[in-house]
C-alpha positions in Angstrom: 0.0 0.0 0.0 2.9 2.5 0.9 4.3 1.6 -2.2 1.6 2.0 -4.5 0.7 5.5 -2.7 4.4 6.6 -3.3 3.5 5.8 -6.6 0.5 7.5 -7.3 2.5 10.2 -5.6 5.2 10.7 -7.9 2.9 10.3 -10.8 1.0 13.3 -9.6 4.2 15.2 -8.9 5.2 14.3 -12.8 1.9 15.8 -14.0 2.3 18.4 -12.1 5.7 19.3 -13.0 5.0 18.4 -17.0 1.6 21.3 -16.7 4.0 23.8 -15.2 6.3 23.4 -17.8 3.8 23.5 -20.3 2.5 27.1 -18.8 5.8 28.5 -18.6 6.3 27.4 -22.0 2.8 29.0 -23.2 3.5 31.9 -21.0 6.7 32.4 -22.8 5.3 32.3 -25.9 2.6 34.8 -25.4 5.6 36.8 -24.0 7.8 37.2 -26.8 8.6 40.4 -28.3 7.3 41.1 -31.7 6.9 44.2 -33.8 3.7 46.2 -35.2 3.8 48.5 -38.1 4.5 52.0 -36.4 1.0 54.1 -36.0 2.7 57.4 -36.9 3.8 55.8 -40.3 0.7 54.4 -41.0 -2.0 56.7 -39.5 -2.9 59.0 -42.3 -2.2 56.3 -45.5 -2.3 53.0 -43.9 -4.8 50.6 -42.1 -4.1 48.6 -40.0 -5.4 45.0 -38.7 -4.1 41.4 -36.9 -2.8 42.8 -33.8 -1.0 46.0 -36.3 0.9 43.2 -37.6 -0.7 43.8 -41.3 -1.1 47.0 -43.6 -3.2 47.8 -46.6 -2.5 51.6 -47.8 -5.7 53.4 -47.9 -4.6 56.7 -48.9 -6.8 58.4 -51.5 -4.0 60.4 -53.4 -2.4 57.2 -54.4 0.9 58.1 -54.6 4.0 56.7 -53.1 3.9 56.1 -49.4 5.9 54.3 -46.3 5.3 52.5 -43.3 8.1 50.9 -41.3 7.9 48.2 -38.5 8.5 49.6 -34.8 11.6 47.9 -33.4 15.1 49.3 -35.3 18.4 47.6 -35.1 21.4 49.3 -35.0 23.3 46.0 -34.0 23.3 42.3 -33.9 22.4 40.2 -36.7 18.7 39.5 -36.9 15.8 38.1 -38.9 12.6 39.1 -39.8 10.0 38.0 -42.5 7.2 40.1 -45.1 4.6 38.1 -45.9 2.1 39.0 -49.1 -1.5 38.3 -48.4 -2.3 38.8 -51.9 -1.2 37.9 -55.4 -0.5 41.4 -57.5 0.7 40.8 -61.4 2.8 43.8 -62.7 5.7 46.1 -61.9 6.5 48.9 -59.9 3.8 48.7 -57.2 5.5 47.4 -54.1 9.0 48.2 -52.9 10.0 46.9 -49.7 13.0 46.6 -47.6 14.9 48.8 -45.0 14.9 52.0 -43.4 16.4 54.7 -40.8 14.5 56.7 -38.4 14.9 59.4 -40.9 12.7 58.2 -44.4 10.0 59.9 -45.2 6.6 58.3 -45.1 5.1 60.1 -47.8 7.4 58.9 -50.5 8.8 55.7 -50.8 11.7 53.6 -49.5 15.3 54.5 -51.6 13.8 57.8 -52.2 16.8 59.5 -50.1 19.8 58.2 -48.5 17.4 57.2 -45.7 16.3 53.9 -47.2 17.0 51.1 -49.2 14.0 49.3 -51.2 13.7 45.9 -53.5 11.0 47.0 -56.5 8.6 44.6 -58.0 10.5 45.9 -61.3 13.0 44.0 -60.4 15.9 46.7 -59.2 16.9 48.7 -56.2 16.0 51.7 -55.6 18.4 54.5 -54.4 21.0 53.4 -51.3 21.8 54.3 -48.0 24.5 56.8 -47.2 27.4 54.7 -48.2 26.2 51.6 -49.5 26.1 49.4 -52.5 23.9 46.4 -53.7 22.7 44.5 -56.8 19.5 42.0 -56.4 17.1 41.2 -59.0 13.3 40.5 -57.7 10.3 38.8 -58.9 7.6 41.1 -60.9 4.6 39.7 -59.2 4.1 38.6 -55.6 1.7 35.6 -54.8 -0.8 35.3 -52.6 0.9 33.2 -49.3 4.7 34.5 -50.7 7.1 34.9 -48.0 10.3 36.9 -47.9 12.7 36.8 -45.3 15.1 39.6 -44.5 18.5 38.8 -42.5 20.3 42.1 -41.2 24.0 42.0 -39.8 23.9 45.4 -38.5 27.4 45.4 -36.8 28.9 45.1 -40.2 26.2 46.8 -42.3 25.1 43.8 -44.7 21.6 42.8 -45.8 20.5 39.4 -47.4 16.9 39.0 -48.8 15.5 35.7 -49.8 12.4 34.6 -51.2 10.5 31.4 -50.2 13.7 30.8 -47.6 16.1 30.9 -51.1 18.9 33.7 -50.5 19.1 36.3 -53.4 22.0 37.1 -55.8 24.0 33.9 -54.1 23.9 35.2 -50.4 24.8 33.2 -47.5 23.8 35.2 -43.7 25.4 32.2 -42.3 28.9 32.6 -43.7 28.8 36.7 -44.5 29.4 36.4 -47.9 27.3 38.2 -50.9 25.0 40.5 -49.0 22.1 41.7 -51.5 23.4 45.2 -49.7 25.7 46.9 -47.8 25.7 50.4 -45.8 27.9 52.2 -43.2 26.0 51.0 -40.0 27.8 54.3 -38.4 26.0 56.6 -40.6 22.6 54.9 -41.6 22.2 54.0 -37.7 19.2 51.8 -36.7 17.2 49.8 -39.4 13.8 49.2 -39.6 12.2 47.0 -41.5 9.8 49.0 -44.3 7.3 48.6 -46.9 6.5 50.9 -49.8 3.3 50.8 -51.8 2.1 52.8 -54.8 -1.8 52.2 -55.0 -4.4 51.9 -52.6 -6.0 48.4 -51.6 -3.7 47.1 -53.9 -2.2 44.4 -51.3 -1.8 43.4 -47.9 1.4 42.6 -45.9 1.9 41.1 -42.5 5.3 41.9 -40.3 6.6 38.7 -38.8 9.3 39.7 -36.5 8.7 36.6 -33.9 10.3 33.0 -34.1 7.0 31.3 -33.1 5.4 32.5 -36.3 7.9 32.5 -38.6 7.5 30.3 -41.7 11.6 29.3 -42.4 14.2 29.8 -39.6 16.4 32.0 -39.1 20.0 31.8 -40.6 22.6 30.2 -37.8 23.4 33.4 -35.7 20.4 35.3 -35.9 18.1 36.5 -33.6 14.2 36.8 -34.2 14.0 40.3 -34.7 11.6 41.3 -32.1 
């Protein structure tokens, strides 16, 4: 009888134990940092939905405008992901990519030394202060399309990759063939940032948390948070 109640004991203990680590683990989950698009950027041309995690631009004038995640990184390597929530056919209506505290959000990212943007034309668009790059993107995005951005922003370099594939030969892991590069001392913190050139034209939703991800992040980086 002692035995079997020592028994019954420690298997109680063990469920015990196994839901506590389940509700840290949930807790910890529901605790991780993530990033919104910014409400400044996207009050007047933007709406917002899912938590502020996705943007349609609603601005009448359709021209040109920005809206740029909230958390900027001015070091560390990090990962983050775009994800298209509709298909679009044609050029020259999305641009998205990276930007500095100091873009404008009535134009569009690459449109000063304050940005640098991947077109749906298939080019960059304008450079940081300082920087370089060559990357070629798709002309149309597909509904479900998932681009990942991986930031080393100690040394300044940027890789972009499309459905987890790294653009233009790039490889995070090993620092070699960045799609860009830019003096981290002058650009300072980067932000992740979308451009868009029509209203309603598409939706996009910010991943910056490991949990929803789609692909992981490269060896050495960091959800982006």
């Amino acid at each position: 009888l002692r035995a079997a109640a020592q028994s019954q004991e420690s298997h109680v203990m063990m469920i015990g134990i196994g839901l506590g680590l389940s509700s840290a683990a949930s807790m910890a989950r529901a605790a991780e940092p993530f990033s919104t698009w910014d409400a400044t950027d996207a009050a007047t041309y933007w709406t917002r939905s899912n938590s502020d995690k996705t943007v349609v631009m609603t601005d009448a004038g359709a021209s040109w405008r920005l809206v740029r995640g909230t958390t900027g990184r001015a070091s560390g390597k990090y990962y983050c992901e775009l994800v298209a929530l509709d298909t679009v056919a044609g050029a020259a209506t999305w641009i998205f990519g990276l930007a500095s505290a100091a873009a404008n959000r009535a134009t569009f990212i690459g449109n000063s030394a304050s940005g640098v943007g991947m077109r749906a034309a298939g080019n960059f668009l304008n450079n940081f202060t300082s920087g370089t790059g060559a990357i070629q993107t798709s002309s149309a995005t597909t509904a479900g399309g998932v681009y990942g951005f991986a930031v080393d922003a100690d040394a300044g370099k940027f890789w972009y990759a499309e459905a987890n594939i790294w653009q233009n030969g790039g490889n995070p892991v090993a620092g070699t063939l960045p799609a860009y590069t830019y003096t981290p001392g002058t650009v300072g913190a980067v932000y992740p940032a979308l451009s868009m050139s029509a209203t309603g034209l598409s939706r996009w939703t910010l991943r910056t948390k490991a949990s929803e991800f789609s692909y992981s992040p490269p060896s050495g980086f960091s959800a982006w948070g």
